[in-house]
C-alpha positions in Angstrom: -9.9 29.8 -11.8 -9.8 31.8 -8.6 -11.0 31.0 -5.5 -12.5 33.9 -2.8 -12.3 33.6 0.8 -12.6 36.6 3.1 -10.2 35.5 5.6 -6.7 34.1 6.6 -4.9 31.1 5.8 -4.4 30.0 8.9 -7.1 29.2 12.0 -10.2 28.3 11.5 -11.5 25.1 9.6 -12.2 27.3 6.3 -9.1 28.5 6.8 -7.1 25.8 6.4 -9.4 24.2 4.0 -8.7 26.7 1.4 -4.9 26.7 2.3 -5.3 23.3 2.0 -6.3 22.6 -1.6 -4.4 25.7 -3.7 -1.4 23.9 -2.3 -2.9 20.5 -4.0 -3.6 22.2 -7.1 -0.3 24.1 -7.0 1.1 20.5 -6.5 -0.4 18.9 -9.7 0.7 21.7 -11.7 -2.4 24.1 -11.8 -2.1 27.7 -11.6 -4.7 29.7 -9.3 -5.5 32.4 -8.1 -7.1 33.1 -4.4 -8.5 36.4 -2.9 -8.4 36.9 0.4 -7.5 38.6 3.7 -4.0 36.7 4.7 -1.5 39.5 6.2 1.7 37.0 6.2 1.6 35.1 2.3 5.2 34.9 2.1 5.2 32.0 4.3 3.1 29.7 2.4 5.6 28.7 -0.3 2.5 28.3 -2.8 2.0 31.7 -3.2 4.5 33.1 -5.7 3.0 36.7 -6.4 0.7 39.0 -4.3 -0.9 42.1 -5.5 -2.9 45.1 -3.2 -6.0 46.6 -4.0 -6.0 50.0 -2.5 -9.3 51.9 -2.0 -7.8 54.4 -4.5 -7.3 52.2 -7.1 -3.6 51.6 -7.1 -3.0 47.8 -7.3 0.7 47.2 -5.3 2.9 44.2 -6.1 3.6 42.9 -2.3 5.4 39.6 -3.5 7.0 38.5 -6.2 9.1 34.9 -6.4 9.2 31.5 -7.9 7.4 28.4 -6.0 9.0 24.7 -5.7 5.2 23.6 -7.5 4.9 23.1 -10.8 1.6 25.0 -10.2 1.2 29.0 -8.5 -1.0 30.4 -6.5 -1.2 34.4 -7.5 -3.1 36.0 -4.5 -5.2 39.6 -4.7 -6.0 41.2 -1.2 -8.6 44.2 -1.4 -7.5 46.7 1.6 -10.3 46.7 3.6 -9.1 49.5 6.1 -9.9 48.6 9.5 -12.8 46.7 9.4 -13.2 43.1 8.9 -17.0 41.3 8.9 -16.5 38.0 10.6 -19.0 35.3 11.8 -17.6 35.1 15.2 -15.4 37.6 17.5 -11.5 37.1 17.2 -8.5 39.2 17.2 -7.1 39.3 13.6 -3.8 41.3 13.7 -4.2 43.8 11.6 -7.6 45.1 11.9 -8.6 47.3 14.8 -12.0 46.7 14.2 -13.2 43.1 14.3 -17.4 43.0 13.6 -19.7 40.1 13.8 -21.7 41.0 10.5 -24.7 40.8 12.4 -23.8 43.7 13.9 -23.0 45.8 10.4 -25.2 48.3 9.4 -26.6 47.6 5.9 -24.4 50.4 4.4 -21.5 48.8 5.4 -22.1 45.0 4.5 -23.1 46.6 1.3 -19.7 48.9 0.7 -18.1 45.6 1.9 -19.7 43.4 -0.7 -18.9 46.4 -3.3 -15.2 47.0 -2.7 -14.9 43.0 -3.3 -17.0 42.8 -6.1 -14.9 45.8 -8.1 -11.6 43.8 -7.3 -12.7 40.7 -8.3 -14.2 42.0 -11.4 -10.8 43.9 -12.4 -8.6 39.7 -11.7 -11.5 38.4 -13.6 -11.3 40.8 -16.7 -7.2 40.9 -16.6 -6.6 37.6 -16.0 -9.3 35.9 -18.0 -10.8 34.0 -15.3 -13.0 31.1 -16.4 -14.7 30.0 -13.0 -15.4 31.6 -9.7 -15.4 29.6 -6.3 -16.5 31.1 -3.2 -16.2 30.2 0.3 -18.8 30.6 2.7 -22.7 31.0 2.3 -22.3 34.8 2.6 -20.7 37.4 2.0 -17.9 35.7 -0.7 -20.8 34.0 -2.6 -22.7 37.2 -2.9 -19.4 39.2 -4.8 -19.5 36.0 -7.1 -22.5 36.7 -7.5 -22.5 40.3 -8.2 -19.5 39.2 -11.1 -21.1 37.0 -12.3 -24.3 39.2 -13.0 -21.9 41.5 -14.8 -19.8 39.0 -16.8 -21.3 35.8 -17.2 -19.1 33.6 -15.3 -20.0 30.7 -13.2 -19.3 30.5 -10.1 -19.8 27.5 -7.5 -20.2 28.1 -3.4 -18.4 26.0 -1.1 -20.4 26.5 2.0 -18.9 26.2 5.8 -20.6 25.6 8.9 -20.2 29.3 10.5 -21.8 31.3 8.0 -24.6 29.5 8.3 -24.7 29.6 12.1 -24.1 33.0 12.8 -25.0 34.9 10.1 -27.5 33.3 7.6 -30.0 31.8 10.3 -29.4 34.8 12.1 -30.7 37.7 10.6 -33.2 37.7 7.4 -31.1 40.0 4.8 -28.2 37.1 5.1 -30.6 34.5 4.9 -31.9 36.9 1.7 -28.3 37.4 0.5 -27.8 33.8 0.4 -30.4 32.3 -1.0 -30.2 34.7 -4.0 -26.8 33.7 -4.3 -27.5 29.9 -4.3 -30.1 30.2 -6.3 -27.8 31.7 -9.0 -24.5 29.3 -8.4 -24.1 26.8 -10.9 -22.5 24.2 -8.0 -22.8 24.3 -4.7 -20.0 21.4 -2.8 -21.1 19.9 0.3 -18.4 18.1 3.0 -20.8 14.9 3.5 -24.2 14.5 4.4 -24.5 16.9 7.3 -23.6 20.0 4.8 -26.3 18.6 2.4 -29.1 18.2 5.5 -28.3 21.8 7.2 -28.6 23.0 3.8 -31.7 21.7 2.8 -33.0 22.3 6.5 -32.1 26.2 6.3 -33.3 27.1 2.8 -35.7 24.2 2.2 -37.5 24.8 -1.5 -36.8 28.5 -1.1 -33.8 27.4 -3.4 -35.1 25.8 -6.9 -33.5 22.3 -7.6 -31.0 22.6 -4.9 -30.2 19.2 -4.6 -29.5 18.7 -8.1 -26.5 21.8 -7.7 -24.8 19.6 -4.5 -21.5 17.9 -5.0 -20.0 16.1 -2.1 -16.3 16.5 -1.3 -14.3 14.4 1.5 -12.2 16.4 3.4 -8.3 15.9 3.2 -5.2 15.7 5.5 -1.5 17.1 4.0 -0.2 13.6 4.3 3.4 15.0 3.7 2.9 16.8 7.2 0.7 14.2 9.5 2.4 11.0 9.9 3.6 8.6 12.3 6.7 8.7 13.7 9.2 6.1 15.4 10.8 8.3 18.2 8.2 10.3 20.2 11.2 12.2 22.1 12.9 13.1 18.3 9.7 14.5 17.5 8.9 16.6 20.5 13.0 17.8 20.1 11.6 19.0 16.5 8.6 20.5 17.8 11.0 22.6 20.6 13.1 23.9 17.5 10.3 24.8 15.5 8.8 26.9 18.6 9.4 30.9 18.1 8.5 32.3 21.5 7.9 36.1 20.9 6.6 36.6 24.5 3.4 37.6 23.6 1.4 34.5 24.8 0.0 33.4 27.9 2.9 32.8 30.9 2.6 31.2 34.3 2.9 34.1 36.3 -0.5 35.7 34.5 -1.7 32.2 35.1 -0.8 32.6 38.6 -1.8 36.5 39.3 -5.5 35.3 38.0 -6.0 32.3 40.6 -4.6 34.4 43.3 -7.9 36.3 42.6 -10.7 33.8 42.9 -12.7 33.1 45.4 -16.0 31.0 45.9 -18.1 34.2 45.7 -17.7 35.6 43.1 -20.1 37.3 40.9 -20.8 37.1 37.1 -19.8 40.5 36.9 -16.7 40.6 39.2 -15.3 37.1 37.3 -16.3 38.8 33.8 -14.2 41.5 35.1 -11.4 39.8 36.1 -11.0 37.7 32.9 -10.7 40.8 31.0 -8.5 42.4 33.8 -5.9 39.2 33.4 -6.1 39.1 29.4 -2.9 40.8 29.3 -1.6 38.3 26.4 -2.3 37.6 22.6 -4.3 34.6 22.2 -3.0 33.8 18.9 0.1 33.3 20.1 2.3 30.3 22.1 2.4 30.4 25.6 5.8 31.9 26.7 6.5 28.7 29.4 5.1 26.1 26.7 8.7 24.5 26.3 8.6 23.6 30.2 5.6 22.2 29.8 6.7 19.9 27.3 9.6 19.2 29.1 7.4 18.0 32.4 5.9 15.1 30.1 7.4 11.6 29.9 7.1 10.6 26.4 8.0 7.0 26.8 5.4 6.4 29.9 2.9 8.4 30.1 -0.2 8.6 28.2 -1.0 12.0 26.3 -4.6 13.0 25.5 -4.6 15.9 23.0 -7.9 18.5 22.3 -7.3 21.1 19.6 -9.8 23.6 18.4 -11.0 27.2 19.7 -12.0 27.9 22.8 -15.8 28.2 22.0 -18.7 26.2 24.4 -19.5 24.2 21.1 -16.5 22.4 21.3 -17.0 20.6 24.0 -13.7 21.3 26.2 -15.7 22.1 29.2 -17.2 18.4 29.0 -13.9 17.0 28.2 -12.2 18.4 31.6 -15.4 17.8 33.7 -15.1 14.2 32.7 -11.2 14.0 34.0 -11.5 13.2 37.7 -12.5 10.0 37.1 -10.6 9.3 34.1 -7.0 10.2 36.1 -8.4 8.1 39.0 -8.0 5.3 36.3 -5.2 6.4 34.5 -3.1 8.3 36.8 -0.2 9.0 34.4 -2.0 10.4 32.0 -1.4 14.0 30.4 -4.4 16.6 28.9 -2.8 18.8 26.3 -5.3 21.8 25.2 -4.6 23.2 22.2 -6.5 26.7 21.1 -7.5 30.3 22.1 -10.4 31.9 22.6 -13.0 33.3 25.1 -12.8 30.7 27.3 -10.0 29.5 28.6 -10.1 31.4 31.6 -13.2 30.4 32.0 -12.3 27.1 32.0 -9.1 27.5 34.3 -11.6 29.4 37.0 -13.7 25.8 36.6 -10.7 23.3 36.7 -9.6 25.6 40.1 -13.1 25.5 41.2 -14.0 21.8 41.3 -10.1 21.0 42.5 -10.7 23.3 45.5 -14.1 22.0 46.1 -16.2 25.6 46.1 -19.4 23.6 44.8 -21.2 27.5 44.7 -18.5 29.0 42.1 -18.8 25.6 40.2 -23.1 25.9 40.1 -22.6 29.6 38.8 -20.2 28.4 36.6 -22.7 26.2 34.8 -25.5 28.0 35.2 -23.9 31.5 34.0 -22.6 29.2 30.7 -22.3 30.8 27.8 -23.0 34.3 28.9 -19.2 34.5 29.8 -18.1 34.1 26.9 -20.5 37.1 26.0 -22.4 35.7 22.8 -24.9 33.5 24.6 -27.0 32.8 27.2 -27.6 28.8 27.4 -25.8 27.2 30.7 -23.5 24.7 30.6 -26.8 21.8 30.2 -23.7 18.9 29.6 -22.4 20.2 32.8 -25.8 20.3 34.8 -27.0 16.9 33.8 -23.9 14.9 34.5 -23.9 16.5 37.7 -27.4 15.2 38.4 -26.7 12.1 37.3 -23.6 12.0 40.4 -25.7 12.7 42.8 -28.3 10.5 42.1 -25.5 8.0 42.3 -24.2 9.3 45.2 -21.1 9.7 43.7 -20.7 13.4 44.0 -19.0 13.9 46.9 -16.6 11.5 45.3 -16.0 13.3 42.0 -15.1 16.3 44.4 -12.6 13.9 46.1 -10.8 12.8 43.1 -10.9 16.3 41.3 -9.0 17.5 44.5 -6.3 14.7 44.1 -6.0 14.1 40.7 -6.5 17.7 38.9 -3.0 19.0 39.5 -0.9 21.6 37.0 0.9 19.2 35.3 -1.8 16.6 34.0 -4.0 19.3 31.9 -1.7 21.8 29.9 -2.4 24.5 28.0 0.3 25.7 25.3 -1.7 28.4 23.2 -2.0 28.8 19.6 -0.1 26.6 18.0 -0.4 26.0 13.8 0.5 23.1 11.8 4.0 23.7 11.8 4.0 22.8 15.4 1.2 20.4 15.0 2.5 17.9 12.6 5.3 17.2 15.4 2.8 17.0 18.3 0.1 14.8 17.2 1.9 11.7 16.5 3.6 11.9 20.3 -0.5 11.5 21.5 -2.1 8.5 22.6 -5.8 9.6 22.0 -7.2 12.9 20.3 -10.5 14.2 21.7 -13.0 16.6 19.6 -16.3 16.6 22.4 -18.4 19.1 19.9 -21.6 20.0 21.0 -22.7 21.3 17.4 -22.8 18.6 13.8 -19.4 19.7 11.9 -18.7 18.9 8.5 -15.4 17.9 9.5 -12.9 18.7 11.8 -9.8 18.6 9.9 -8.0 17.9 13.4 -9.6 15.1 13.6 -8.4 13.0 10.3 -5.1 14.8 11.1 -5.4 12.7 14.6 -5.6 9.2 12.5 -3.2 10.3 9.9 -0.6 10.7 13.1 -1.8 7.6 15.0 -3.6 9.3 17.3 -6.5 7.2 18.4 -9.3 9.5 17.6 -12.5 9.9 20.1 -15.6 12.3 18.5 -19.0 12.6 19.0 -20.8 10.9 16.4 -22.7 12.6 14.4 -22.4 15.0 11.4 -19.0 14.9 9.6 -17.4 12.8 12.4 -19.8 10.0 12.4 -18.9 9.3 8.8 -14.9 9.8 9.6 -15.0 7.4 12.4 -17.3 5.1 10.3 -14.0 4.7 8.4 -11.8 4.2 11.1 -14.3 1.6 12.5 -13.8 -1.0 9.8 -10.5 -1.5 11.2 -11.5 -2.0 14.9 -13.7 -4.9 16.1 -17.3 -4.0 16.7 -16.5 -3.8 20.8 -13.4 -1.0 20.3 -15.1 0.7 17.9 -17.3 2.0 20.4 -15.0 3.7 22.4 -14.2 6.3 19.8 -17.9 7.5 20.0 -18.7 10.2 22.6 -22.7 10.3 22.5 -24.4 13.2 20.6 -27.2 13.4 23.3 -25.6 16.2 25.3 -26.9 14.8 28.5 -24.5 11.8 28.3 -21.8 13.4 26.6 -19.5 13.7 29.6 -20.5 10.3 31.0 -19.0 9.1 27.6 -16.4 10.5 27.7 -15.8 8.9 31.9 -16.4 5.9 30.0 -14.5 5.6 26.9 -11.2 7.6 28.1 -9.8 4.8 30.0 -10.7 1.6 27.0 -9.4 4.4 24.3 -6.4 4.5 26.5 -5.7 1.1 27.1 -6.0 0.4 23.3 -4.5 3.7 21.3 -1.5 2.5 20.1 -3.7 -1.1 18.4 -4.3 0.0 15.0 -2.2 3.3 14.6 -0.8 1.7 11.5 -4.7 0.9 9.8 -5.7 4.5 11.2 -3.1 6.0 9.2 -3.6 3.5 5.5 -7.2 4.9 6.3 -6.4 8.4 5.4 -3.5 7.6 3.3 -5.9 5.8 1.1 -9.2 8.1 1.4 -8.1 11.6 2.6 -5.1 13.1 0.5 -5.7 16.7 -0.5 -4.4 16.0 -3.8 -7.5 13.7 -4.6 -9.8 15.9 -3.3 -8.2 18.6 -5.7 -8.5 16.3 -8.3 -11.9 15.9 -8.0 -12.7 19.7 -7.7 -10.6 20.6 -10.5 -12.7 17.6 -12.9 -16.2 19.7 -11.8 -16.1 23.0 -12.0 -14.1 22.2 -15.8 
C-alpha cells in the first residue's frame, strides 16, 4: 500500500498523524510506502530507502539503509521546484515560495495535481501497489483519483480538518475537486463524530451514500515516547541534552529590542510593521535563551501549565493568557509554558505587555484589530471583548488591570519556540496541567492524548474530537472534577472558564495521573489504530 501526503513529517496534526502510523505499521512488520514532501527522512528511523522524482524524469536514490522494524517505509518525493500549495501560510525550509492554494491560479493547482499523479502512477505500476490512501480532502485525494481512473485501484481518503477549512469551503473548484474525489473513493476514515458531521455538513447529498463509505479511527499517542516519569528534574536534564540550539530562534535581546518599541498609540499599521520589522528569527526553530528558561523553573514547587499548538487565533492562546491575572493571583507560583510558532506570538507579547502596563487603548485595538494581524482575517478578538464586558459589569476591571500589573511578570509565561517530539516527550510529563483553548471543533489534538499519556492533567474545550477524549478521561474523575477539564465551547465564556477551572485543575493535577495514563495505554496506542487500518482497506 502507499500512503500520499503533500507535506512534512513533522508539524502539523496531519503531519504527525501520518508519521505516526507508517511507524505502527513498520512496527508490526508491514512494508509501506509514503509520498510526500519531508526534506530531512533520514531522521525517522522508519524510513529505510528514499527515491527523487525530478521534473525530467530521473528518479534519484536519496537514502538507502536498513530499519530496526520488522516492517519499512520506502518513501517517493516528487520535486516540486519552489512552490508548495498549502492550506495555511508557513515557512517550509526549502521552498521559496509558500502559496495558500486559494491563491493558485487553475494552471498551477492543475500542473500540481499532474506532476503527483505521473509519480504516483510510475510507484504504483513498479511496485505493484494494491491500495491508495490519501490524506487530506484535496489536492492528495484528487492524484488518487486521477490513478485510480487510469489503473483501477482503490483508493481511500483520510480527511483533516484544514483542507476543509481553507480550501474546500473556500472556493468552489476545491469544493468541485473534492466532492468528485469522494464520490469516487472506496473509503473515506473519519477521527470521531465531528469528522463525520463537518463532512456531511460540507458536502451534504452532493456525495451519493457517503455515510455508508465512513470508517471511524481513534487517534493514537506513541506510547514508547509519552509516559510518566518519577524525577521531573532527570527529565528536564534530558530534555536540556536533547536541545540543539542552532541560533536561529527567537532570543531575549529581539524580545527586548521589540518592547522597547511599543507604545499605547500605536497604529494597526505601525504595530504590523514593527512585527515584521522584529521577525529577525526562524520560527520553526528553539529559542536561543530556552535553556535559561528552563533553568528559572522549580520543578519540585511550582506548578507548570503547558499550551502547545501554532500560533493561529483558533487556538485559543490569546484566551488562555487573558485569563492569567486572576489565575496567578490564586496560584502565584505557577509557570505558563507556550509551545509553538506562528503569526502571532508577537502579537500576543504586544498584548501580555499591554494589559501588564495598563495602556487599556493598545489593549481595545488589540481586540478589536483581531485577526487582521495575523493577515488572514478580519474577526476581532469576540472571546476577548466579551470577557471584558463581563469585568466591567462586575466592576472588576480595574482589578484585572491591578493583578495583570503584579502578577504578569517574564518569568511566569515562557515562550521556548518550536520544539518537536523529541523535546516533547521529556517536557510533558514535568507539567501539572495541559491547556488546548480552541476556538474551532478539532478531530483531535494529538497534544492533547499526548498530555494524559504523560500525566498531564488535560483542560480542552468540549466539543468536537476533545469532548469525546475528555469523555474518556472523565470516567476516572468524580462527576465534580470532571468538570474542571471542560473550557466552555460558547466563546463568550471561554476565558471565564478558563479563570475558573485553572485554579481546581491545579489543585487536583497530580490525582489521577496514573488512570490518565491506563486511559491511553488501553485506548490510544498507534499500533491498534494501525491494526485496524491495515484490517480495512485489505
Amino acid at each position: 500500500m502507499i500512503i500520499l501526503h503533500g507535506y512534512l513529517l513533522e508539524g502539523s496534526g496531519s503531519n504527525l498523524w501520518t508519521r505516526a502510523i507508517i511507524k505502527a505499521m513498520c512496527k508490526s512488520g508491514k512494508d509501506v510506502h509514503l509520498m510526500c514532501q519531508e526534506n530531512h527522512p533520514e531522521i525517522y528511523d522508519f524510513i529505510s530507502t528514499v527515491y527523487k522524482y525530478h521534473p525530467n524524469g530521473e528518479i534519484e536514490e536519496a537514502l538507502d539503509r536498513e530499519t530496526p522494524y520488522e516492517g519499512r517505509c520506502i518513501m517517493h518525493k516528487p520535486v516540486l521546484g519552489d512552490t508548495l500549495p498549502v492550506y495555511v501560510w508557513d515557512s517550509y525550509e526549502e521552498f521559496s515560495n509558500v502559496i495558500p492554494m486559494v491563491d493558485l491560479s487553475d494552471e498551477e493547482v492543475e500542473h500540481y495535481i499532474s506532476y503527483n499523479a505521473n509519480v504516483l502512477k510510475q510507484v504504483v505500476e513498479k511496485y505493484a501497489i494494491e491500495s491508495i490512501l490519501a490524506n487530506h480532502a484535496v489536492l492528495m485525494s484528487v492524484v488518487a483519483q486521477r490513478v485510480y481512473q487510469e489503473t483501477d485501484i482503490d483508493f481511500a481518503i483520510m480527511p483533516h480538518g484544514s483542507a476543509l477549512e481553507y480550501a474546500v469551503k473556500r472556493q468552489k473548484r476545491f469544493y468541485d475537486y473534492a466532492q468528485s474525489a469522494f464520490s469516487d473513493a472506496k473509503k473515506i476514515f473519519v477521527i470521531g463524530k465531528e469528522m463525520t458531521h463537518r463532512l456531511n455538513e460540507t458536502f451534504g447529498d452532493d456525495i451519493e451514500n457517503l455515510n455508508d463509505k465512513l470508517s471511524t479511527l481513534r487517534l493514537g499517542v506513541d506510547i514508547s515516547l509519552f509516559d510518566l516519569v518519577d524525577d521531573r528534574r532527570e527529565s528536564i536534564a534530558l530534555l536540556k541534552n536533547q536541545i540543539e540550539i542552532d541560533h536561529k530562534g527567537k532570543s531575549l535581546e529581539i524580545t527586548e529590542a521589540f518592547q522597547s518599541t511599543l507604545h499605547e498609540d500605536l497604529t494597526k499599521e505601525e504595530l504590523i510593521s514593527l512585527i515584521k520589522e522584529y521577525n529577525r528569527y526562524t520560527p520553526k526553530a528553539i529559542d536561543r535563551d530556552i535553556i535559561e528558561k528552563l533553568e528559572g523553573i522549580n520543578w519540585e514547587k511550582d506548578k507548570v501549565l503547558l499550551f502547545v499548538g501554532r500560533f493561529i487565533a483558533n487556538k485559543g492562546l490569546h484566551a488562555l493568557v487573558t485569563s492569567l491575572p486572576f489565575v496567578l493571583e490564586k496560584e502565584p507560583n505557577t509557570k505558563l509554558i507556550v509551545v509553538g510558532h506562528g503569526p502571532i506570538r508577537e502579537v500576543k507579547e504586544v498584548f501580555l505587555w499591554a494589559i501588564k502596563h495598563n495602556k487599556r487603548k493598545l489593549v481595545e485595538n488589540i481586540i478589536e484589530w483581531g485577526a487582521t494581524l495575523e493577515l488572514i482575517g478580519d474577526e476581532e478578538y469576540i472571546e476577548i471583548k466579551d470577557y471584558f464586558q463581563q469585568l466591567k459589569e462586575q466592576n472588576r476591571l480595574d482589578e484585572y488591570f491591578e493583578k495583570a500589573n503584579r502578577y504578569l511578570k517574564p518569568e511566569n509565561i515562557i515562550f521556548t519556540g518550536y520544539l518537536t517530539h523529541n523535546e516533547l516527550q521529556y517536557l510533558f510529563p514535568c507539567c501539572d496541567v495541559a491547556i488546548f483553548p480552541s476556538l474551532i471543533k478539532e478531530a483531535g489534538p494529538l497534544v492533547f492524548l499526548e498530555a494524559m499519556a504523560s500525566g498531564s492533567f488535560p483542560m480542552g474545550t468540549y466539543f468536537g474530537g476533545m469532548e469525546v477524549m475528555i469523555d474518556d478521561a472523565s470516567q476516572v474523575m468524580s462527576k465534580e472534577e470532571a468538570e474542571y477539564m471542560k473550557l466552555s465551547s460558547d466563546k463568550r465564556y471561554l476565558i471565564d472558564s478558563l479563570e475558573k477551572n485553572l485554579p481546581h485543575a491545579i489543585a487536583i493535577s497530580q490525582k489521577y495521573k496514573n488512570e490518565l495514563n491506563k486511559i491511553v495505554k488501553d485506548n490510544y496506542d498507534w499500533t491498534i489504530i494501525a491494526k485496524k487500518l491495515l484490517e480495512e482497506l485489505g
